[in-house]
Backbone of each chain as ProteinMPNN parsed JSONL, in Angstrom:
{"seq_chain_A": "XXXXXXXXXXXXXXXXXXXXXXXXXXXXXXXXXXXXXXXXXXXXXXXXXXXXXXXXXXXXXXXXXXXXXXXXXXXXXXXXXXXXXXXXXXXXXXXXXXXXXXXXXXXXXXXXXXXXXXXXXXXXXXXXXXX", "coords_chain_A": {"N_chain_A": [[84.691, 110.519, 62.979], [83.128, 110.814, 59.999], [81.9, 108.922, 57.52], [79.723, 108.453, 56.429], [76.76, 109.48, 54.083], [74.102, 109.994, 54.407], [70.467, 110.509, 55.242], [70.067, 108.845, 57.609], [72.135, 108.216, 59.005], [73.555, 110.838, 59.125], [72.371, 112.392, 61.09], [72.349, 111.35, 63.615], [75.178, 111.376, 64.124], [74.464, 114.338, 64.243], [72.98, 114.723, 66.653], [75.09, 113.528, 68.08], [77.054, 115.451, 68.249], [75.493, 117.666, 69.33], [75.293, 116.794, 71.907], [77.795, 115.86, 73.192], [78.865, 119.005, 73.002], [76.71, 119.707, 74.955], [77.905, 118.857, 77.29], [80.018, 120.197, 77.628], [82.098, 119.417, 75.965], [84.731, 119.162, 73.427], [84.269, 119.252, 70.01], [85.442, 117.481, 66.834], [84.99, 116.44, 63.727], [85.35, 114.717, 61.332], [85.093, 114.842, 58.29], [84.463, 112.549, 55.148], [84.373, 110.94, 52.261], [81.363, 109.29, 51.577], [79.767, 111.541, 52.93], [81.387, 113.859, 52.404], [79.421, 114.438, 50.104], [77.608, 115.431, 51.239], [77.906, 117.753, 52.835], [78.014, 120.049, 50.176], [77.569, 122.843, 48.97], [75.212, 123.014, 47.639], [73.788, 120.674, 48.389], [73.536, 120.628, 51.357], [71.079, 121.446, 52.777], [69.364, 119.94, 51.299], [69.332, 117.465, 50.827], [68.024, 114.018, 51.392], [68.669, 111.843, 51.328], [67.849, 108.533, 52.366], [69.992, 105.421, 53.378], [69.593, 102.511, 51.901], [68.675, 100.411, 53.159], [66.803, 101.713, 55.33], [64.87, 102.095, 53.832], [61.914, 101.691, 53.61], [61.026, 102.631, 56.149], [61.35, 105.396, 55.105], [59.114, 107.115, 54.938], [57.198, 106.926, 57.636], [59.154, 107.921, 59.15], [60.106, 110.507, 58.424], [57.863, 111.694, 58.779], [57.538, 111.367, 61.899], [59.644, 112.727, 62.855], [59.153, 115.119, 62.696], [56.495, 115.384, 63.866], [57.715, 115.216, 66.442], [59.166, 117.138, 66.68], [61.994, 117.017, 65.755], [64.843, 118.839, 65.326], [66.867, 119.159, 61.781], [69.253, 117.9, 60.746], [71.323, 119.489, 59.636], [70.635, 121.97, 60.863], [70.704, 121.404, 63.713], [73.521, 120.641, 64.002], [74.703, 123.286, 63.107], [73.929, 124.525, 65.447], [75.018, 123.539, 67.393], [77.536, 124.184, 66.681], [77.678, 126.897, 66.967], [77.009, 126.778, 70.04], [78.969, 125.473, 71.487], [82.483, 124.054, 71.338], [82.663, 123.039, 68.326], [84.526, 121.648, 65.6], [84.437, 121.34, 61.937], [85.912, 119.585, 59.668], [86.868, 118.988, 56.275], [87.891, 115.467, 54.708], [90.815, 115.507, 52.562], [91.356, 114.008, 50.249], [89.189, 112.914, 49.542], [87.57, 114.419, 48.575], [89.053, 115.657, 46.774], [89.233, 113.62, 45.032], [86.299, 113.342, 44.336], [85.87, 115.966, 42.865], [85.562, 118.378, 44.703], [85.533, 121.765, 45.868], [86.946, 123.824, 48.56], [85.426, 126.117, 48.164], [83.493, 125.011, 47.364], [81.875, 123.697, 49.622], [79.244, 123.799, 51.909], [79.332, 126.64, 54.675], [79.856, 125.696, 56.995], [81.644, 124.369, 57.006], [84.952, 123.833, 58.319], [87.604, 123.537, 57.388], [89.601, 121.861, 55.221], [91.644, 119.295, 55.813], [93.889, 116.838, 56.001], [94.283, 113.118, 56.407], [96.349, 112.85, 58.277], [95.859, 115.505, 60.256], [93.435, 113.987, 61.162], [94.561, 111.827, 62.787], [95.872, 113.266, 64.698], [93.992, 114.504, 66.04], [92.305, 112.684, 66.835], [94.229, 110.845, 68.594], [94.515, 112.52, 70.41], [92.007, 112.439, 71.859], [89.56, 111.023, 73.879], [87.096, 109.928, 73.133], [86.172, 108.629, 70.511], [84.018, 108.208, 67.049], [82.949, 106.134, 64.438], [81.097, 106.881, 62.115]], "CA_chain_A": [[84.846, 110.21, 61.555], [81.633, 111.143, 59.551], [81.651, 108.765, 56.418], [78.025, 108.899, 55.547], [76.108, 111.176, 53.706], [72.386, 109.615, 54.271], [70.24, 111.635, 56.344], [69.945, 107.771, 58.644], [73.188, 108.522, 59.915], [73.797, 112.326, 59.471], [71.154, 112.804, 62.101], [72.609, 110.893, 64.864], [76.392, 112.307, 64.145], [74.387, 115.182, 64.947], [72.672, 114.787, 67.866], [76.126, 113.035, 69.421], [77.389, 116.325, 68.239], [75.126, 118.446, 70.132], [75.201, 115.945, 73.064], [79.149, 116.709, 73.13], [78.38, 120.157, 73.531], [75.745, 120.248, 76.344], [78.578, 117.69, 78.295], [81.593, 120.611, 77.359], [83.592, 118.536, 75.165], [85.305, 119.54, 72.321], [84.243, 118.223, 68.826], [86.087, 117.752, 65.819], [84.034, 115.696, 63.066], [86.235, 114.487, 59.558], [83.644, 114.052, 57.308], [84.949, 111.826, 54.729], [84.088, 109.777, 51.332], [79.612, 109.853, 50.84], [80.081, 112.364, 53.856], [81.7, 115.146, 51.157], [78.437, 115.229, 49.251], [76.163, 116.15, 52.216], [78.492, 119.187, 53.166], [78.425, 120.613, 49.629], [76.538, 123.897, 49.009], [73.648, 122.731, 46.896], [73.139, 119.345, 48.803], [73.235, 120.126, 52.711], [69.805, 122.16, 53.226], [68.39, 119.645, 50.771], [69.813, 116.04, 51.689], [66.764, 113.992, 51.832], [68.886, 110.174, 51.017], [68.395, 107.774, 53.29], [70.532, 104.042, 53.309], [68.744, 101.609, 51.2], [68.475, 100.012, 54.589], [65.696, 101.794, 56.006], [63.993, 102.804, 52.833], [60.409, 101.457, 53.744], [60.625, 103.08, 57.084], [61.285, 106.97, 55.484], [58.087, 108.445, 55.372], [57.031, 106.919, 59.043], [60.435, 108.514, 60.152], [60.158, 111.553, 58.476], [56.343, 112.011, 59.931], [57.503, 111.17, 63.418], [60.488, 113.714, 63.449], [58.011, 116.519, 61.826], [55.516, 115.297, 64.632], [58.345, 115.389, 67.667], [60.139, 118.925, 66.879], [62.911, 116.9, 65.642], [65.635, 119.575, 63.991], [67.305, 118.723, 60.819], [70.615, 117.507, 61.409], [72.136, 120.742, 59.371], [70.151, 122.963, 62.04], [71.096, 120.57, 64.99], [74.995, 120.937, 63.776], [74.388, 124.619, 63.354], [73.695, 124.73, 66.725], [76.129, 123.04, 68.025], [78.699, 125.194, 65.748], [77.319, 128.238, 67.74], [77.073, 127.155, 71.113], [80.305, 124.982, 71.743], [83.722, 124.094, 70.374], [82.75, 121.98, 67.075], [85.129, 121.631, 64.366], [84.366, 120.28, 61.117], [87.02, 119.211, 58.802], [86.744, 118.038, 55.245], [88.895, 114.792, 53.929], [91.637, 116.523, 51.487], [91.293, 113.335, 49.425], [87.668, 112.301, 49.108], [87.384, 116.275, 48.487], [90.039, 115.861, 45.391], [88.808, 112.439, 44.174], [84.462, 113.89, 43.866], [86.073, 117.533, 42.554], [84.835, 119.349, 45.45], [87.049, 123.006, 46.48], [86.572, 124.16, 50.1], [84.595, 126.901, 48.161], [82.157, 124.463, 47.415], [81.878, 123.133, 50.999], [78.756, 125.051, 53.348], [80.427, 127.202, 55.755], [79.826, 124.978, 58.223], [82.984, 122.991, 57.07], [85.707, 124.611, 58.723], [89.064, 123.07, 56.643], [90.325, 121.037, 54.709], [92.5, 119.176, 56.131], [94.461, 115.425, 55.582], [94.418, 112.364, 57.432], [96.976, 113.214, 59.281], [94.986, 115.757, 61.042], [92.586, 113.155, 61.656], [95.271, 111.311, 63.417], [96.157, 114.122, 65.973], [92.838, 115.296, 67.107], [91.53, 111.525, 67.529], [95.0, 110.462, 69.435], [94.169, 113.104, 72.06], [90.58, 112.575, 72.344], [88.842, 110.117, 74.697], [86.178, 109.35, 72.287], [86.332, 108.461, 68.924], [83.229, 106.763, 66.621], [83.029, 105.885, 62.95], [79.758, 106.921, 61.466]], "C_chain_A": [[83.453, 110.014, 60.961], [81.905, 110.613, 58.383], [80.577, 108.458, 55.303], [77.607, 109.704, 55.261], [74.572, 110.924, 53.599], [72.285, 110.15, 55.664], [69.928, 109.851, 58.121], [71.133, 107.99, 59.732], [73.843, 109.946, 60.116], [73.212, 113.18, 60.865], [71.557, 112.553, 63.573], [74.184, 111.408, 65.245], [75.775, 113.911, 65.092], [73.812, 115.852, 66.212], [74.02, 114.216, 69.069], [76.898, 114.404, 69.061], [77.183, 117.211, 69.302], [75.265, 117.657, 71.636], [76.526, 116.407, 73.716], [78.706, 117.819, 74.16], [77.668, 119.948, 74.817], [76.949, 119.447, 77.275], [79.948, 118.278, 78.182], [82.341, 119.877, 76.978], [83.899, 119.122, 73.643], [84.684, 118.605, 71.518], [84.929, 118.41, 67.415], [85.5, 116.6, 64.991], [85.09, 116.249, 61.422], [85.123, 114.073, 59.351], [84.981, 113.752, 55.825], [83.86, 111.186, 53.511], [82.264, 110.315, 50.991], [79.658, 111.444, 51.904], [79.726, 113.724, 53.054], [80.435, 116.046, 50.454], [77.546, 116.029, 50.381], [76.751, 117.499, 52.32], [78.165, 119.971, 51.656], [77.164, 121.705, 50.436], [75.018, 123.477, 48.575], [73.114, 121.793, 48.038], [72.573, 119.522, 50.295], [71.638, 120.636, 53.408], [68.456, 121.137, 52.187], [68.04, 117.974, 50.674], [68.996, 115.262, 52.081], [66.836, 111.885, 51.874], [68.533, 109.307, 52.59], [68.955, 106.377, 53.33], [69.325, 103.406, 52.797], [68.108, 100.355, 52.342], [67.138, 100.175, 54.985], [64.965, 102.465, 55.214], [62.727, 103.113, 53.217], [59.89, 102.299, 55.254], [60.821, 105.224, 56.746], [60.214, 107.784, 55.731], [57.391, 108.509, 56.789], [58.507, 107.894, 59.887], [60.217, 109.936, 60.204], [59.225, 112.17, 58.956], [57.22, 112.264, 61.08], [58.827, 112.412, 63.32], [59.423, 115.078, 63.199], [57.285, 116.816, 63.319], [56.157, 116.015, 66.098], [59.236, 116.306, 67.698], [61.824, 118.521, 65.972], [63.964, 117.957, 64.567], [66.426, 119.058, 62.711], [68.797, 118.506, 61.498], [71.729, 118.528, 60.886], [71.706, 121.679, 60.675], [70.846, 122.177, 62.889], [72.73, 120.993, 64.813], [75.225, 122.552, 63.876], [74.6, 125.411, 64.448], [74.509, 124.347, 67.381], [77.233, 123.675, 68.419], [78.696, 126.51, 67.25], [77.51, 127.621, 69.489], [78.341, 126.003, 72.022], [81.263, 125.168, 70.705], [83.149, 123.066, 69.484], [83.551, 122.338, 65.932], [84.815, 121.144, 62.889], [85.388, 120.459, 59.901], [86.794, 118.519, 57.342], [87.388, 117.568, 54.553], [89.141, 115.542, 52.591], [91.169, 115.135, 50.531], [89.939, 113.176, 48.691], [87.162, 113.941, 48.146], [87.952, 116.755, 46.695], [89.072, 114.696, 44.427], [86.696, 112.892, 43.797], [84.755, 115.37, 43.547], [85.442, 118.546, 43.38], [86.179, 120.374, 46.045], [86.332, 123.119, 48.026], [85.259, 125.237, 50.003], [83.099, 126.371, 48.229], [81.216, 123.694, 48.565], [80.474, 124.293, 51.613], [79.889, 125.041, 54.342], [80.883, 126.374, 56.671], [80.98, 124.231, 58.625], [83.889, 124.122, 57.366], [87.358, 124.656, 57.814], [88.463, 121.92, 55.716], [91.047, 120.767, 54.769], [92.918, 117.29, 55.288], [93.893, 114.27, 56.902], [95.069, 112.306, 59.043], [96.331, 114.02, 60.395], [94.266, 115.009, 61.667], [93.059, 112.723, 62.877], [95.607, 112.195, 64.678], [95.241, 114.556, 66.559], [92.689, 113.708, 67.496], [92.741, 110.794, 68.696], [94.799, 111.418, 70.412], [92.907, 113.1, 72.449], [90.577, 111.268, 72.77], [88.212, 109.721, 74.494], [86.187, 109.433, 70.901], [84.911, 107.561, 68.57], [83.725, 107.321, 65.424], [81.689, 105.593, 62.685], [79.771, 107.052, 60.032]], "O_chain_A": [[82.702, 109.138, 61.39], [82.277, 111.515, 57.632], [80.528, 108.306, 54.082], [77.772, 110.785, 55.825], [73.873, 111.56, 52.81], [73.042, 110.286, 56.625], [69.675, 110.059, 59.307], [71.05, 107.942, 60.959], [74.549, 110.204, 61.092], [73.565, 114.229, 61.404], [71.243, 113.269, 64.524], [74.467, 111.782, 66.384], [76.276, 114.442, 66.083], [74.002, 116.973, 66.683], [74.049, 114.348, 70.293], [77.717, 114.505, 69.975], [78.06, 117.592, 70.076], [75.344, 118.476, 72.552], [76.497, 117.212, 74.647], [78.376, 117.795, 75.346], [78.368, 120.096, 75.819], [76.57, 119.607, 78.435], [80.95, 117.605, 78.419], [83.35, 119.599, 77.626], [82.985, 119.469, 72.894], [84.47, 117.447, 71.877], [84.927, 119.536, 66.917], [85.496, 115.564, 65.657], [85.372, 117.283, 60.817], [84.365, 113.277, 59.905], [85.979, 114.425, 55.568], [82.681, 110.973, 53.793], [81.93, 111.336, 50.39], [79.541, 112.483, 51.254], [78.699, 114.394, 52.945], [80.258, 117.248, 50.256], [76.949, 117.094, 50.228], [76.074, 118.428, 51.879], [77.925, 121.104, 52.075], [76.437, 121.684, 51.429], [73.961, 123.657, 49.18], [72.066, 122.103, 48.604], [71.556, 118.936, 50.666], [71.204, 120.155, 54.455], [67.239, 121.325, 52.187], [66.958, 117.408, 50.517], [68.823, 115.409, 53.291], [66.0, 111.024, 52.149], [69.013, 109.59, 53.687], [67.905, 105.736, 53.309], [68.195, 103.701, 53.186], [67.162, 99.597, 52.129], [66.339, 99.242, 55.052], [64.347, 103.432, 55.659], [62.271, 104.255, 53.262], [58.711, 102.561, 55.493], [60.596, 106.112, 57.568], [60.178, 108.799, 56.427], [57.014, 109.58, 57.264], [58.579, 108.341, 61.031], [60.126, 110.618, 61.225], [59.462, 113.198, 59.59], [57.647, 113.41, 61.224], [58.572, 113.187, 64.242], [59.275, 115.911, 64.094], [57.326, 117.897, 63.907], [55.614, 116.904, 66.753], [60.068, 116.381, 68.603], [62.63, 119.386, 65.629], [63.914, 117.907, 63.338], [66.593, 117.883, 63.038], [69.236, 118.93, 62.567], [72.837, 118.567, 61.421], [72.598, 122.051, 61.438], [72.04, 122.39, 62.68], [73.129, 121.786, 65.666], [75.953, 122.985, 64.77], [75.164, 126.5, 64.553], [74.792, 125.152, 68.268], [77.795, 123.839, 69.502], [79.508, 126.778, 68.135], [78.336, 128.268, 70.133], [78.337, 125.956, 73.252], [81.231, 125.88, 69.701], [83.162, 121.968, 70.041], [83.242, 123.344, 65.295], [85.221, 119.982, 62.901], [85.526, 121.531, 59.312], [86.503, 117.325, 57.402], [87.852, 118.255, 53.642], [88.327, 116.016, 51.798], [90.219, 115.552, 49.868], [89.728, 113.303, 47.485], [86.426, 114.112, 47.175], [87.583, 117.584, 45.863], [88.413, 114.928, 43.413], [86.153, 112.459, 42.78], [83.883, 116.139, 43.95], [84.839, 119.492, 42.872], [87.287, 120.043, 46.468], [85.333, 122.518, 48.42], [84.404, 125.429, 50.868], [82.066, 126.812, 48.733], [80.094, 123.224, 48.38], [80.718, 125.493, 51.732], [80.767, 124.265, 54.717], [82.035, 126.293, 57.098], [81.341, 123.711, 59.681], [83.734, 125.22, 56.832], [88.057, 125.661, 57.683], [87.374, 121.363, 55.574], [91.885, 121.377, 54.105], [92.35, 116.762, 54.332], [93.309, 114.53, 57.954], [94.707, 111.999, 60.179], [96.18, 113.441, 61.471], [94.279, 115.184, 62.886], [92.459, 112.959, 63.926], [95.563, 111.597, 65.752], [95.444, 115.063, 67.662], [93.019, 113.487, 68.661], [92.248, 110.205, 69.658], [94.975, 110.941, 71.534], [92.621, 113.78, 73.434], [91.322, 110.411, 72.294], [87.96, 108.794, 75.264], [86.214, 110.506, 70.299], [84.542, 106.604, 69.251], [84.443, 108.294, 65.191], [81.126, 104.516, 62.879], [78.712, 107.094, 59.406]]}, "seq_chain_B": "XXXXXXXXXXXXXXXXXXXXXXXXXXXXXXXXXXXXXXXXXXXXXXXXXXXXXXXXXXXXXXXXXXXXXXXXXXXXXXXXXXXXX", "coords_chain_B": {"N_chain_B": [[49.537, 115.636, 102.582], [52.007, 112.46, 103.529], [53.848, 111.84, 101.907], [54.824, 114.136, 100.445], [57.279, 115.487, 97.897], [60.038, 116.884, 98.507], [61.046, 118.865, 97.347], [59.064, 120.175, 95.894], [58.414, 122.516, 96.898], [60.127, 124.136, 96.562], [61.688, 127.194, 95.363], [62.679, 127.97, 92.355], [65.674, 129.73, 91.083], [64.872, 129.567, 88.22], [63.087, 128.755, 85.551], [63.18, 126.474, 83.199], [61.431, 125.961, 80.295], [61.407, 122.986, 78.063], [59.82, 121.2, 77.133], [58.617, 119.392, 74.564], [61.063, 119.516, 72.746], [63.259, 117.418, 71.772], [66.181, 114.896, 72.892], [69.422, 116.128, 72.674], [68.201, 118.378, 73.358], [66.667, 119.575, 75.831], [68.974, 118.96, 77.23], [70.814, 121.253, 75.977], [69.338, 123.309, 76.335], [69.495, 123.354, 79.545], [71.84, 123.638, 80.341], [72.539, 126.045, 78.998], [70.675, 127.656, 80.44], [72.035, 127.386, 82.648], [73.582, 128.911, 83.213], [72.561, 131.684, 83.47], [71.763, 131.925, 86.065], [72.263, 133.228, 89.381], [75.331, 132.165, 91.565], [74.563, 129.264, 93.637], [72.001, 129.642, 92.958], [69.117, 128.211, 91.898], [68.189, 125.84, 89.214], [65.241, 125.257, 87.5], [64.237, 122.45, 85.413], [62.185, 121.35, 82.807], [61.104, 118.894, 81.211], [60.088, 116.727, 79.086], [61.021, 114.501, 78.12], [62.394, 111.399, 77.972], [65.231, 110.69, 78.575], [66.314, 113.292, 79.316], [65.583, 113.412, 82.417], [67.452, 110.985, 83.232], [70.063, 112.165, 82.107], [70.815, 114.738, 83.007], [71.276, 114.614, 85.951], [74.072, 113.485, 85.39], [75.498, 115.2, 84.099], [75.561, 117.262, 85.925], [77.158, 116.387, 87.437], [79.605, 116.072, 85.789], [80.273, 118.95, 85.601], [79.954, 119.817, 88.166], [78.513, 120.755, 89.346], [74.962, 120.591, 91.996], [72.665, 118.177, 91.699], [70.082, 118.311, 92.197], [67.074, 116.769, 92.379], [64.224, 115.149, 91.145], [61.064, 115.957, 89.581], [58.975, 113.463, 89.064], [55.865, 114.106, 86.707], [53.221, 114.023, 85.065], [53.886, 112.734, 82.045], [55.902, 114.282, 81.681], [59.045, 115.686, 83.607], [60.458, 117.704, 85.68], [63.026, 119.022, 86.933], [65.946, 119.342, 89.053], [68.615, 121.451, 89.578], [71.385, 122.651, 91.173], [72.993, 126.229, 90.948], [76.845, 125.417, 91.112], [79.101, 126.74, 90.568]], "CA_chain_B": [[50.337, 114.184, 102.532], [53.313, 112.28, 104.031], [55.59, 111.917, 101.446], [54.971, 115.251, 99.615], [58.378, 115.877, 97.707], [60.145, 118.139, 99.501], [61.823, 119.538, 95.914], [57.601, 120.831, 95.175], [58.431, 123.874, 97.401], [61.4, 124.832, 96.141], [61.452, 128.075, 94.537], [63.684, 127.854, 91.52], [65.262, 130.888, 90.028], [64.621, 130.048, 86.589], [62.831, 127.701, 85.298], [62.984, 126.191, 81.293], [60.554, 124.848, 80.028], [61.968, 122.446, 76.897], [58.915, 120.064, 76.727], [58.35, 119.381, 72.989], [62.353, 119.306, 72.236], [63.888, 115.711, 72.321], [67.577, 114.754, 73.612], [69.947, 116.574, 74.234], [67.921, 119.772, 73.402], [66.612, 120.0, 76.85], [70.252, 119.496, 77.88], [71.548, 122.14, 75.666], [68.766, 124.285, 77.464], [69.624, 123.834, 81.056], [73.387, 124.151, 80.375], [72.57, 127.503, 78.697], [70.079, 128.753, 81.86], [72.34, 127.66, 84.16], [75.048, 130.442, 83.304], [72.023, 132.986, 84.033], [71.287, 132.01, 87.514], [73.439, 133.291, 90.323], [75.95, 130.718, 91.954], [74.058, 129.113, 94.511], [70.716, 129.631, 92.86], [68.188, 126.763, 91.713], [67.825, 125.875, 88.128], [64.038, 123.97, 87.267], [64.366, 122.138, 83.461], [60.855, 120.741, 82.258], [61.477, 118.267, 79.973], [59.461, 115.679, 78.252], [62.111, 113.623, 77.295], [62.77, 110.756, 79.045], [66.737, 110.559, 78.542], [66.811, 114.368, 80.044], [66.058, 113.003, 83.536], [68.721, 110.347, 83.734], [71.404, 112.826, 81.617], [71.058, 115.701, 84.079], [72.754, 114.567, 87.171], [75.452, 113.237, 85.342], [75.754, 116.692, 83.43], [75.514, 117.973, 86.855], [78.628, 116.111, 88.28], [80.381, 116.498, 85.226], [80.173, 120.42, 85.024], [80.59, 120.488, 89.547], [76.684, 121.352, 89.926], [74.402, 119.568, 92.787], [71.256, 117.354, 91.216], [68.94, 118.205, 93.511], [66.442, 115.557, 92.326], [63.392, 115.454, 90.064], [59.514, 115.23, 90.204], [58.032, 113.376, 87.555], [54.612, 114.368, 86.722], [52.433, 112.911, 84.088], [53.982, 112.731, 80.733], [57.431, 115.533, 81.882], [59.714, 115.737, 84.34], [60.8, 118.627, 86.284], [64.458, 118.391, 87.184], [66.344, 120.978, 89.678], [69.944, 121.671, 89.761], [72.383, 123.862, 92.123], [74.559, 126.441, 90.082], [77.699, 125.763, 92.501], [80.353, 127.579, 90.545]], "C_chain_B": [[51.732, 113.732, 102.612], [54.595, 112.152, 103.534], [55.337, 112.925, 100.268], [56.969, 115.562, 99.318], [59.185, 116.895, 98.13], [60.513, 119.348, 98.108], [59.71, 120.395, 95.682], [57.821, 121.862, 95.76], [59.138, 124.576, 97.257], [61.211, 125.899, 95.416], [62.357, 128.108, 93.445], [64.334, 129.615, 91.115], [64.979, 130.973, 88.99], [64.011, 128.85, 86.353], [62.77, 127.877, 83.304], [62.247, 125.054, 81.101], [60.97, 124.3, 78.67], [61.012, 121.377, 76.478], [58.57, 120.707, 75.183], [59.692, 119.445, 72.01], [62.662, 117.793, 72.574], [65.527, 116.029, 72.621], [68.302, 114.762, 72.41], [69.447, 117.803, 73.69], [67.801, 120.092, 74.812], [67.641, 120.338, 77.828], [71.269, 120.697, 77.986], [71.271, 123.516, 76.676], [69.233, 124.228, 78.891], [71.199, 124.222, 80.832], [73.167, 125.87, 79.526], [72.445, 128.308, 79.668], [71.133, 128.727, 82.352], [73.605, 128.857, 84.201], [74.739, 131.676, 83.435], [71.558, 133.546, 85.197], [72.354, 132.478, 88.141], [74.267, 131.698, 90.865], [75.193, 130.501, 93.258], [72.378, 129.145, 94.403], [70.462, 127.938, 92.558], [67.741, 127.527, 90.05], [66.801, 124.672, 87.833], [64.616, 124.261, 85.803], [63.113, 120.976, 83.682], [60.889, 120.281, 81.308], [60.146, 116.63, 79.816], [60.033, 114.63, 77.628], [62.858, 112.637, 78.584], [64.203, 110.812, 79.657], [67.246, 111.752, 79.542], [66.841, 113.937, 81.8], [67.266, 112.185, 83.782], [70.162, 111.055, 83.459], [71.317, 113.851, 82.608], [71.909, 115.712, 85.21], [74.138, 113.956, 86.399], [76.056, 114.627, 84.417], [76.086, 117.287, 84.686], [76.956, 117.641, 87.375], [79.426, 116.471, 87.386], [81.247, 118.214, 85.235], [80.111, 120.78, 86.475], [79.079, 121.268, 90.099], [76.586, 120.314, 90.761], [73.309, 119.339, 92.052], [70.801, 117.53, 92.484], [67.977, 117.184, 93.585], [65.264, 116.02, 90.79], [62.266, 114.79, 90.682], [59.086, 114.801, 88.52], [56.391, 113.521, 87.62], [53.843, 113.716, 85.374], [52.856, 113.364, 82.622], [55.193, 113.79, 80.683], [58.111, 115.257, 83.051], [60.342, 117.063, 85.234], [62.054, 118.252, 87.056], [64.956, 119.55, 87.607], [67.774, 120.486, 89.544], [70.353, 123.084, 90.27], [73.209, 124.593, 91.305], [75.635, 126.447, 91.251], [78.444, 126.772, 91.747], [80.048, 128.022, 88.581]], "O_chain_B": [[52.621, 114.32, 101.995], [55.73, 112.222, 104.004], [55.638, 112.55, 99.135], [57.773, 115.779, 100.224], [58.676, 118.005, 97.977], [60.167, 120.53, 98.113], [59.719, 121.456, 95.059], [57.298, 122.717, 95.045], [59.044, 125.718, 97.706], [60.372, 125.659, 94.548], [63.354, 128.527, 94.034], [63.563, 130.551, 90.904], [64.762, 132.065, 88.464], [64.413, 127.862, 86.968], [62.501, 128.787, 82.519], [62.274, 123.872, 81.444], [60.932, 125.213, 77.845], [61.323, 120.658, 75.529], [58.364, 121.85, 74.774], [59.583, 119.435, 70.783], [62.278, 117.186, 73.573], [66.022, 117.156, 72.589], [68.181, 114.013, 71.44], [70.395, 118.552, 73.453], [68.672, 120.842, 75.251], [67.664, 121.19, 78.716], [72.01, 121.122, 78.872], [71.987, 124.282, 77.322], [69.338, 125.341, 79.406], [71.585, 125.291, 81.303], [74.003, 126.735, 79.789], [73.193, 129.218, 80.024], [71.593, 129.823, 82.673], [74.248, 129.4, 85.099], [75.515, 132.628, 83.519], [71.168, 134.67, 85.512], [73.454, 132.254, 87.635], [73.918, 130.54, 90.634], [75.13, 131.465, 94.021], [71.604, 128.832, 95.308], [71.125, 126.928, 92.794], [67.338, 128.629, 89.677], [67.129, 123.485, 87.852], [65.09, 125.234, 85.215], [63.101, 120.031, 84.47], [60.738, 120.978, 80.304], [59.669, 115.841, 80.632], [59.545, 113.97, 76.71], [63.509, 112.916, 79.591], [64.431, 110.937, 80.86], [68.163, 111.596, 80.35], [67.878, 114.081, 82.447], [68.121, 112.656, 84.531], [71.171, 110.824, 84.126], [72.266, 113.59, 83.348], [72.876, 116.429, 85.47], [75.218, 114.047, 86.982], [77.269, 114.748, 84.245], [77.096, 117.982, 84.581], [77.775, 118.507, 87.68], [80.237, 117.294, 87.809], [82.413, 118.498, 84.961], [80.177, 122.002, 86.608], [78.815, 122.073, 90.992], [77.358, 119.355, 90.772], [72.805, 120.378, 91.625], [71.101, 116.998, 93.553], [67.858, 116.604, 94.664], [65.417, 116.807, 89.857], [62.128, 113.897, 91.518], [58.955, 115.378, 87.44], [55.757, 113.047, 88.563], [54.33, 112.695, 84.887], [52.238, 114.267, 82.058], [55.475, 114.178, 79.55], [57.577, 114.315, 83.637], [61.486, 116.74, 84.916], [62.083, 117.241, 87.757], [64.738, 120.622, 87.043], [68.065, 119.296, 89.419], [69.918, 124.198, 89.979], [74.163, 123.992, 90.811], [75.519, 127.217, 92.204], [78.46, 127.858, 92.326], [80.842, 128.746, 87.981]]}, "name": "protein", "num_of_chains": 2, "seq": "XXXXXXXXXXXXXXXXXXXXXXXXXXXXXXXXXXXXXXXXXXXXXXXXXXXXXXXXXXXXXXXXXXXXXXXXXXXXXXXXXXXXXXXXXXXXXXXXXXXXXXXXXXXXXXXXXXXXXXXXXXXXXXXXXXXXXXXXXXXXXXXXXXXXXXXXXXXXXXXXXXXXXXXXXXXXXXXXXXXXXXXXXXXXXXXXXXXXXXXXXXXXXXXXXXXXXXXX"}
């Protein structure tokens, strides 16, 4: 369950993404609520928020990933996409309630689905978080 | 010298070098090689990342490979694995 859309927590969704992957596990990722905006078209290649949290630490962060190869967390997902099973799903509601269509979604988002969905992939999976 | 690693003579068939990626790139990398080695070969992964040594053997059991071991060298790691199957 992906309900952030700051790159503080988009980043680590997507490294437990790719992590997944290298460890053959299926992933299926509801993005949900601030989530919505990161997926659109305009926003995900350009996505630069981070939580009011770790404001004072962005430009040391963003240095040090620059410095240590770190990929963007759209590339990192990307990658993922391509070299395992990742799903990504985008809440039918949050989707209705910020006027976003599926058209307006990057590819990357696979559906639009409901809660319900939610409910059937995470009752057969073995790991669940809430980011 | 007496306790030369025995893993330093090993010939690998492939080796990846992933130093300058952080975790789990290096992981993604050896789980890629290892589907180019024969079964029964030797897969070296050169990683720079601390996390890649300790995630490897358990990638390895997970996925039915042998961890052969690892040499750390100054500032990387060199990490072998068996493709069994």
């Amino acid at each position: 369950m992906l309900y952030s859309g700051t790159v503080d927590k988009l980043l680590p969704a997507a490294i437990l993404a790719s992590g997944a992957v290298a460890m053959d596990m299926a992933v299926d990722i509801f993005v949900t609520f601030y989530g919505i905006h990161a997926f659109s078209k305009q926003a995900i290649r350009t996505n630069k928020t981070f939580s009011k949290d770790f404001e004072e630490m962005v430009p040391m962060m963003t240095q040090k990933m620059r410095e240590k190869n770190i990929p963007s967390w759209y590339d990192m997902l990307a990658e993922a996409k391509k070299s395992g099973n990742v799903k990504i799903h985008a809440c039918s509601t949050a989707c209705d309630m910020l006027d976003v269509k599926k058209e307006d979604l990057d590819p990357l988002v696979d559906d639009v689905v409901g809660v319900g969905n939610y409910f059937a992939e995470a009752a057969e999976s073995k790991v669940t978080l809430f980011i | 010298m007496a306790d030369q690693n025995p893993l330093a003579d090993l010939k690998p068939d492939k080796t990846v070098d992933a130093r300058g990626t952080s975790c789990p790139g290096p992981l993604l990398e050896t789980k890629k090689a290892i589907a180019t080695i024969p079964v029964g070969g030797v897969l070296e992964t050169i990683s720079s990342d601390a996390g890649t040594n300790a995630d490897i053997p358990v990638w390895a059991k997970k996925m039915g490979h042998e961890f052969l071991g690892s040499i750390e060298e100054s500032g990387y790691w060199r990490v072998f694995v068996r493709r069994k199957k």
